[in-house]
Backbone atoms as SQL, in Angstrom:
CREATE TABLE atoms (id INTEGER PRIMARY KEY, chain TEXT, resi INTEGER, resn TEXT, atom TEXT, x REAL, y REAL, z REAL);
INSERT INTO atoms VALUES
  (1, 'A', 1, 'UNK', 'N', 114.579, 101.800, 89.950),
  (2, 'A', 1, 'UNK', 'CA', 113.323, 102.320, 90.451),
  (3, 'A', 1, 'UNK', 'C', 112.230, 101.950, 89.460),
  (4, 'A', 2, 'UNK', 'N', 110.951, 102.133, 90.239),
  (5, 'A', 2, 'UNK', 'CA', 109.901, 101.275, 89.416),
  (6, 'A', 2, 'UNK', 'C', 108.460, 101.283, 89.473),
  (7, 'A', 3, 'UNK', 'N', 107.666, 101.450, 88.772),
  (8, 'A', 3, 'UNK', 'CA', 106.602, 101.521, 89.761),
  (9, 'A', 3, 'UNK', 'C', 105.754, 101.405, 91.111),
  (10, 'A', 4, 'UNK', 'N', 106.154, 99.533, 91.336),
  (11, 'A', 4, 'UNK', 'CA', 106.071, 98.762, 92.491),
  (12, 'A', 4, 'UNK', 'C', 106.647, 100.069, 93.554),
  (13, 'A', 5, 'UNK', 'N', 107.910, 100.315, 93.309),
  (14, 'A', 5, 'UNK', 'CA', 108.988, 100.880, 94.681),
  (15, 'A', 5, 'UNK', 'C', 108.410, 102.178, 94.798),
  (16, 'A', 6, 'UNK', 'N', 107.575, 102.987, 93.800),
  (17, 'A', 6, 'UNK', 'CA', 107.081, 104.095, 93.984),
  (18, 'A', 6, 'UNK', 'C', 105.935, 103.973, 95.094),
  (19, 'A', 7, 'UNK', 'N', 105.114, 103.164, 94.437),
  (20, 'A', 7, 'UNK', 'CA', 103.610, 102.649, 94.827),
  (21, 'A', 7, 'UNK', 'C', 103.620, 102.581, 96.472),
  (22, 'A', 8, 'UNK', 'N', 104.862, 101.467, 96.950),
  (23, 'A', 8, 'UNK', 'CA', 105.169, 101.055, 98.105),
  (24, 'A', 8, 'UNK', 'C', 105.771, 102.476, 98.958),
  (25, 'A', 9, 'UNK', 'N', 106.766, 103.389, 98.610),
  (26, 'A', 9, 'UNK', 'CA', 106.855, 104.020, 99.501),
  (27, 'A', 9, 'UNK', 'C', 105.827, 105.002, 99.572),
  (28, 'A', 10, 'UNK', 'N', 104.726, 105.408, 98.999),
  (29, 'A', 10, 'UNK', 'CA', 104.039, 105.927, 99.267),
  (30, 'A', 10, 'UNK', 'C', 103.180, 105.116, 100.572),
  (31, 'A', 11, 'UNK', 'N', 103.067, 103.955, 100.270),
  (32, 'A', 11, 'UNK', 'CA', 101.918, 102.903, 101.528),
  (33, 'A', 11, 'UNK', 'C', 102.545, 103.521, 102.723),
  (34, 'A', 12, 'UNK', 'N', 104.318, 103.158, 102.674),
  (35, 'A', 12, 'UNK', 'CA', 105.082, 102.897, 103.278),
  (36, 'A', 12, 'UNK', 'C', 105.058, 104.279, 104.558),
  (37, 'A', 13, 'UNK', 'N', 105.190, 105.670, 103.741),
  (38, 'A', 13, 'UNK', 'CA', 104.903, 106.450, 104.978),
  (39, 'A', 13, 'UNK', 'C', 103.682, 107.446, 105.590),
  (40, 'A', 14, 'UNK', 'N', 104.238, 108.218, 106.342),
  (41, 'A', 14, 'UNK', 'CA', 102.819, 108.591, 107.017),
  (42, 'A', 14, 'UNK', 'C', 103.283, 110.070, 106.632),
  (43, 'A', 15, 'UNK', 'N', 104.416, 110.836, 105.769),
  (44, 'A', 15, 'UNK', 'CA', 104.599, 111.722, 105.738),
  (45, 'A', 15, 'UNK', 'C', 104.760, 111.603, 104.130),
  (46, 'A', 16, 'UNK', 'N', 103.225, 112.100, 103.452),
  (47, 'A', 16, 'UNK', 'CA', 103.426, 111.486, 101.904),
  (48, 'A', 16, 'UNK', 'C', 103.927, 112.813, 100.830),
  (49, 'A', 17, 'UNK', 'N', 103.298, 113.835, 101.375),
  (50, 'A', 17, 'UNK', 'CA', 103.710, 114.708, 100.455),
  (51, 'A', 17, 'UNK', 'C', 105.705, 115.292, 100.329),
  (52, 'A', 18, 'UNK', 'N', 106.283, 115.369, 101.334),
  (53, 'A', 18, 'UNK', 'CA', 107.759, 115.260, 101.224),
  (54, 'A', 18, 'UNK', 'C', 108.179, 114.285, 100.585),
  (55, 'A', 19, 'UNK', 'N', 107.310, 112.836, 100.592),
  (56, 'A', 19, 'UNK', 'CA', 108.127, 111.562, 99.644),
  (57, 'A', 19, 'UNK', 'C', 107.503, 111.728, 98.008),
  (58, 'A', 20, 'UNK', 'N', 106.283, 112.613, 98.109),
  (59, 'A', 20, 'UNK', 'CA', 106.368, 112.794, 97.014),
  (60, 'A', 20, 'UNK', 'C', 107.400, 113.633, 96.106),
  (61, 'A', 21, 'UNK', 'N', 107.868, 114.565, 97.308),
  (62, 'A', 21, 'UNK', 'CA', 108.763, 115.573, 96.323),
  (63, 'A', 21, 'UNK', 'C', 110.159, 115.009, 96.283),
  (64, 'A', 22, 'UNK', 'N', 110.288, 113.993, 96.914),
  (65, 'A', 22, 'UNK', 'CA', 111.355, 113.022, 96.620),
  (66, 'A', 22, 'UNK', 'C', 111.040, 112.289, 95.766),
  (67, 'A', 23, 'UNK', 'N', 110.690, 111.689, 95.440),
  (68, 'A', 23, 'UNK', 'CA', 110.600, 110.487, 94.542),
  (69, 'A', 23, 'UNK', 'C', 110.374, 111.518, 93.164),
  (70, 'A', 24, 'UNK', 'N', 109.463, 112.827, 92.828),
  (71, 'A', 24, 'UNK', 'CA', 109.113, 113.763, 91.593),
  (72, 'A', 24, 'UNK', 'C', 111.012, 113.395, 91.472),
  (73, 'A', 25, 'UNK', 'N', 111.832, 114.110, 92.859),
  (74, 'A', 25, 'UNK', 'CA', 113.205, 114.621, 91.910),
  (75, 'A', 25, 'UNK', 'C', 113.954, 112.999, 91.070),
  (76, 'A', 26, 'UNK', 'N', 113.707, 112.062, 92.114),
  (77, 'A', 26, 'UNK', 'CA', 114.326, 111.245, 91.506),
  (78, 'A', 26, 'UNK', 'C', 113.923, 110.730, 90.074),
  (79, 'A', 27, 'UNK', 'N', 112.679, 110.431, 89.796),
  (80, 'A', 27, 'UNK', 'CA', 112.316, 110.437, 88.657),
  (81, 'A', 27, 'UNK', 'C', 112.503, 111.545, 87.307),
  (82, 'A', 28, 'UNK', 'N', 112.840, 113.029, 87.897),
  (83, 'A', 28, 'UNK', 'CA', 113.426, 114.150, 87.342),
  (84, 'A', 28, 'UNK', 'C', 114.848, 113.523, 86.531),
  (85, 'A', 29, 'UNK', 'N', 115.767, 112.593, 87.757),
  (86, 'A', 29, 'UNK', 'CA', 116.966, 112.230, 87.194),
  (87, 'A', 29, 'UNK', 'C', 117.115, 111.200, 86.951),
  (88, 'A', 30, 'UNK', 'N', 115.807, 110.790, 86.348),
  (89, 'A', 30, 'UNK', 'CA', 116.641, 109.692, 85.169),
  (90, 'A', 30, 'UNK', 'C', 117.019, 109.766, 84.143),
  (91, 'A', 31, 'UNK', 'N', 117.835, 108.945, 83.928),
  (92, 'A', 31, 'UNK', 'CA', 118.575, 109.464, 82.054),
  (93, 'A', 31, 'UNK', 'C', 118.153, 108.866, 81.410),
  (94, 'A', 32, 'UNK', 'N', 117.438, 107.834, 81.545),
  (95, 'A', 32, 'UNK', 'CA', 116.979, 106.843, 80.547),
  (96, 'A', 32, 'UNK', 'C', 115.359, 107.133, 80.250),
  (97, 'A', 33, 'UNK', 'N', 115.261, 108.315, 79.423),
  (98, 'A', 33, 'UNK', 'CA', 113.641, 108.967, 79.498),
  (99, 'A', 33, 'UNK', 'C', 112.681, 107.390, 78.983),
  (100, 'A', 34, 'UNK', 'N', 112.925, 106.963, 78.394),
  (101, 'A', 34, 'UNK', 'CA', 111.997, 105.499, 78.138),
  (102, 'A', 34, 'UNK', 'C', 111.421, 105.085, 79.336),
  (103, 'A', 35, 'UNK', 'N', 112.526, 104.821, 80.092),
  (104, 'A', 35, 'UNK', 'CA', 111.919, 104.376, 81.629),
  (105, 'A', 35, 'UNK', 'C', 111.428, 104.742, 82.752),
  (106, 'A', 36, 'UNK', 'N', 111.467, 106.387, 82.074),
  (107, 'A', 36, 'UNK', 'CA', 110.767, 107.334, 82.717),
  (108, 'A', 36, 'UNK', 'C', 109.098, 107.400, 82.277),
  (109, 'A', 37, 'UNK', 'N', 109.346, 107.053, 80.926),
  (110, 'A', 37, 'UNK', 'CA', 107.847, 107.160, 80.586),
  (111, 'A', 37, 'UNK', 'C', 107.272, 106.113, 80.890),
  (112, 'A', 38, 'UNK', 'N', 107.752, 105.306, 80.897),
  (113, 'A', 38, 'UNK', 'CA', 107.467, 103.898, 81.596),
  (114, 'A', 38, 'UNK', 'C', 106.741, 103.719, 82.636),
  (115, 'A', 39, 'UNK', 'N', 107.751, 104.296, 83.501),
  (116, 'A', 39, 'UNK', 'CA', 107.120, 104.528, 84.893),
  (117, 'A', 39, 'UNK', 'C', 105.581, 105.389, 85.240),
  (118, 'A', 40, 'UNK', 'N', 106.049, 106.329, 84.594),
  (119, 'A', 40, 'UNK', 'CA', 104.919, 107.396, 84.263),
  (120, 'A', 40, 'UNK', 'C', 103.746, 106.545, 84.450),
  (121, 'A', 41, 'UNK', 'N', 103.883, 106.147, 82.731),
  (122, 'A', 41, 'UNK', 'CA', 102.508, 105.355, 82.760),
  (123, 'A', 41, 'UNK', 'C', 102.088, 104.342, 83.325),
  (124, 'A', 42, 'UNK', 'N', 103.098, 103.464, 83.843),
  (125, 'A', 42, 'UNK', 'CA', 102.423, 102.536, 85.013),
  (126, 'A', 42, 'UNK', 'C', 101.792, 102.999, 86.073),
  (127, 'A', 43, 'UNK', 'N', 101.987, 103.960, 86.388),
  (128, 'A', 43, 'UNK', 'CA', 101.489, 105.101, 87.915),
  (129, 'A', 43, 'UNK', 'C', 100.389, 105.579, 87.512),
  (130, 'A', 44, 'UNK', 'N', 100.286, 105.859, 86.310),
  (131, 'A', 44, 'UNK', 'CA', 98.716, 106.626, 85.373),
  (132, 'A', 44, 'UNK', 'C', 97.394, 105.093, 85.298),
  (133, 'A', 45, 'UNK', 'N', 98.577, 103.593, 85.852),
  (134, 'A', 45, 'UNK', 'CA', 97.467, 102.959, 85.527),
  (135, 'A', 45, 'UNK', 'C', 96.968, 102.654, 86.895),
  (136, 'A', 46, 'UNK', 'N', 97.866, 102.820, 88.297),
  (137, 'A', 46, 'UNK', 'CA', 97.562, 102.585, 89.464),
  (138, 'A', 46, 'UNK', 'C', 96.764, 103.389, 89.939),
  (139, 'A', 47, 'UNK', 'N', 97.112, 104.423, 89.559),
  (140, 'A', 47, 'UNK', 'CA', 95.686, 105.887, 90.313),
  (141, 'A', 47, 'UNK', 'C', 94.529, 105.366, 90.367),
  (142, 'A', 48, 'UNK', 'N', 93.974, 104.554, 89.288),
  (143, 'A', 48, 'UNK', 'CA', 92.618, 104.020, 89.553),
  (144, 'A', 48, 'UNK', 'C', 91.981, 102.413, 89.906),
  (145, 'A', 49, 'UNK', 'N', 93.493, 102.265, 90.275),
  (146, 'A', 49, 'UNK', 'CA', 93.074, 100.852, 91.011),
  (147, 'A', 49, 'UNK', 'C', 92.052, 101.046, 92.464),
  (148, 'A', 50, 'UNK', 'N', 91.314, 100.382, 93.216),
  (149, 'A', 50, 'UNK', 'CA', 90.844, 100.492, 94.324),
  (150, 'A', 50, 'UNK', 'C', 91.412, 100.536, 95.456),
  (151, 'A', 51, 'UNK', 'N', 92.914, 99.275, 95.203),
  (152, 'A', 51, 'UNK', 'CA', 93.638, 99.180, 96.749),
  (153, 'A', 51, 'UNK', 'C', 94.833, 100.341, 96.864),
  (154, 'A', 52, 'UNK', 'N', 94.394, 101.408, 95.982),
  (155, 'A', 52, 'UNK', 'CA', 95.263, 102.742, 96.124),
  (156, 'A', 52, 'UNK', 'C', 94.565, 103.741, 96.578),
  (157, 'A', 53, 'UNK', 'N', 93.051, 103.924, 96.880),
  (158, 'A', 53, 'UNK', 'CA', 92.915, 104.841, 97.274),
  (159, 'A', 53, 'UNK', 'C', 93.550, 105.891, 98.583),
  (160, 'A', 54, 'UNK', 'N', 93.969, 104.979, 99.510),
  (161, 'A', 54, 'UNK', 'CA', 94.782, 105.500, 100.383),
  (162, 'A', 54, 'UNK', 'C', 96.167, 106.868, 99.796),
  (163, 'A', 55, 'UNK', 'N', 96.455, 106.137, 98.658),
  (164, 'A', 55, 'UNK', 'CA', 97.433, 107.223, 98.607),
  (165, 'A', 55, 'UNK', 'C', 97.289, 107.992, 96.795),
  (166, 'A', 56, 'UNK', 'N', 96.099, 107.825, 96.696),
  (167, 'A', 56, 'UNK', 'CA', 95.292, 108.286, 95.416),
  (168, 'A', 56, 'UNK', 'C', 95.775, 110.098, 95.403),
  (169, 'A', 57, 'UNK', 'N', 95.788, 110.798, 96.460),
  (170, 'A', 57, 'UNK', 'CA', 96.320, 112.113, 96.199),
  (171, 'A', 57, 'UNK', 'C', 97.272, 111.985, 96.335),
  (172, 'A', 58, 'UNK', 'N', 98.202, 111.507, 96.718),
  (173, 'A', 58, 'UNK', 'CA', 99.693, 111.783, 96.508),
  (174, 'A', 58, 'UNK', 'C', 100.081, 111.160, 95.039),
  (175, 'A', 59, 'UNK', 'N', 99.637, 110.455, 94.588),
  (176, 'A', 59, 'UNK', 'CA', 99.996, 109.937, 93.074),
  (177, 'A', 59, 'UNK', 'C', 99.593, 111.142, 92.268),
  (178, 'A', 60, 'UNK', 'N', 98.487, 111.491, 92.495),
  (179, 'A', 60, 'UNK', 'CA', 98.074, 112.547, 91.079),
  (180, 'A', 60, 'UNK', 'C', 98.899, 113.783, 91.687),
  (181, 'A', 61, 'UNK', 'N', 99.368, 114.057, 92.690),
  (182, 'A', 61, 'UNK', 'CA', 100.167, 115.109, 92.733),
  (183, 'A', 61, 'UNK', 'C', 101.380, 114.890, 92.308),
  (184, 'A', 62, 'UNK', 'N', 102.299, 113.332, 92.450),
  (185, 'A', 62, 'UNK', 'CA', 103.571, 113.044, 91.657),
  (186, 'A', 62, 'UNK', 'C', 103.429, 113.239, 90.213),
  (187, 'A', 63, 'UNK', 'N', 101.753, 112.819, 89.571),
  (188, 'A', 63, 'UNK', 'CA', 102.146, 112.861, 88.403),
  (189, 'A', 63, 'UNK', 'C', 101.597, 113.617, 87.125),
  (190, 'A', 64, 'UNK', 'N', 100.972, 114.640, 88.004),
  (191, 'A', 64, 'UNK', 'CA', 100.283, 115.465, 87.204),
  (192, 'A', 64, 'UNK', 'C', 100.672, 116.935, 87.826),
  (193, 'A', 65, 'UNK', 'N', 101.625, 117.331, 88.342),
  (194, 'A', 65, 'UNK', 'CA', 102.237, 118.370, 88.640),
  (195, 'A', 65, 'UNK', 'C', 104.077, 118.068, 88.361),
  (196, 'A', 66, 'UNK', 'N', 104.286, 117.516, 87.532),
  (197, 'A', 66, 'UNK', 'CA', 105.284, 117.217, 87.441),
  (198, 'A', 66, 'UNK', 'C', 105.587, 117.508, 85.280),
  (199, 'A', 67, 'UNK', 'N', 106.960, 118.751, 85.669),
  (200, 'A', 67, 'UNK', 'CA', 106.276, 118.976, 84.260),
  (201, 'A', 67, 'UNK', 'C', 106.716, 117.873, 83.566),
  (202, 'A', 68, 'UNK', 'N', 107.274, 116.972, 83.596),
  (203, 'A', 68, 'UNK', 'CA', 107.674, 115.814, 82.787),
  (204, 'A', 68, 'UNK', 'C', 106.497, 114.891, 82.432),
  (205, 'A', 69, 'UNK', 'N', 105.639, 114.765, 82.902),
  (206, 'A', 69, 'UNK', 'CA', 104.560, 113.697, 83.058),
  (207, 'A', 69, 'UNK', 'C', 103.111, 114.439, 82.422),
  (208, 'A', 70, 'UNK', 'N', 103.532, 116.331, 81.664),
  (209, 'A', 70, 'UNK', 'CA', 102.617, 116.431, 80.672),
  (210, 'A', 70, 'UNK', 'C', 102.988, 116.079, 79.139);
């Protein structure tokens, strides 16, 4: 999992806040916290791209309600 695959299933559905609370758990279980922070911060750099506004609230709700990502 990866940024890209985050990014995309958010485009991807029309029901965003349940995929958000999917994707929060999966990122919950990773074991490899590096690539968690990783991820993190790649998502901290997409929020303010332009061709995200579409799913601009569902990102800051994956990643700023998520206690891992304070």
């Amino acid at each position: 999992m990866d940024s890209n695959y985050i990014i995309n299933r958010l485009k991807s559905t029309r029901y965003q806040y349940p995929t958000v609370n999917f994707l929060r758990t999966r990122l919950k279980n990773l074991e490899d916290t590096t690539k968690r922070q990783q991820i993190i911060s790649n998502l901290k750099m997409e929020v303010w791209k332009e061709r995200n506004n579409d799913i601009h609230e569902p990102l800051l709700d994956l990643l700023y309600r998520m206690p891992i990502a304070s």
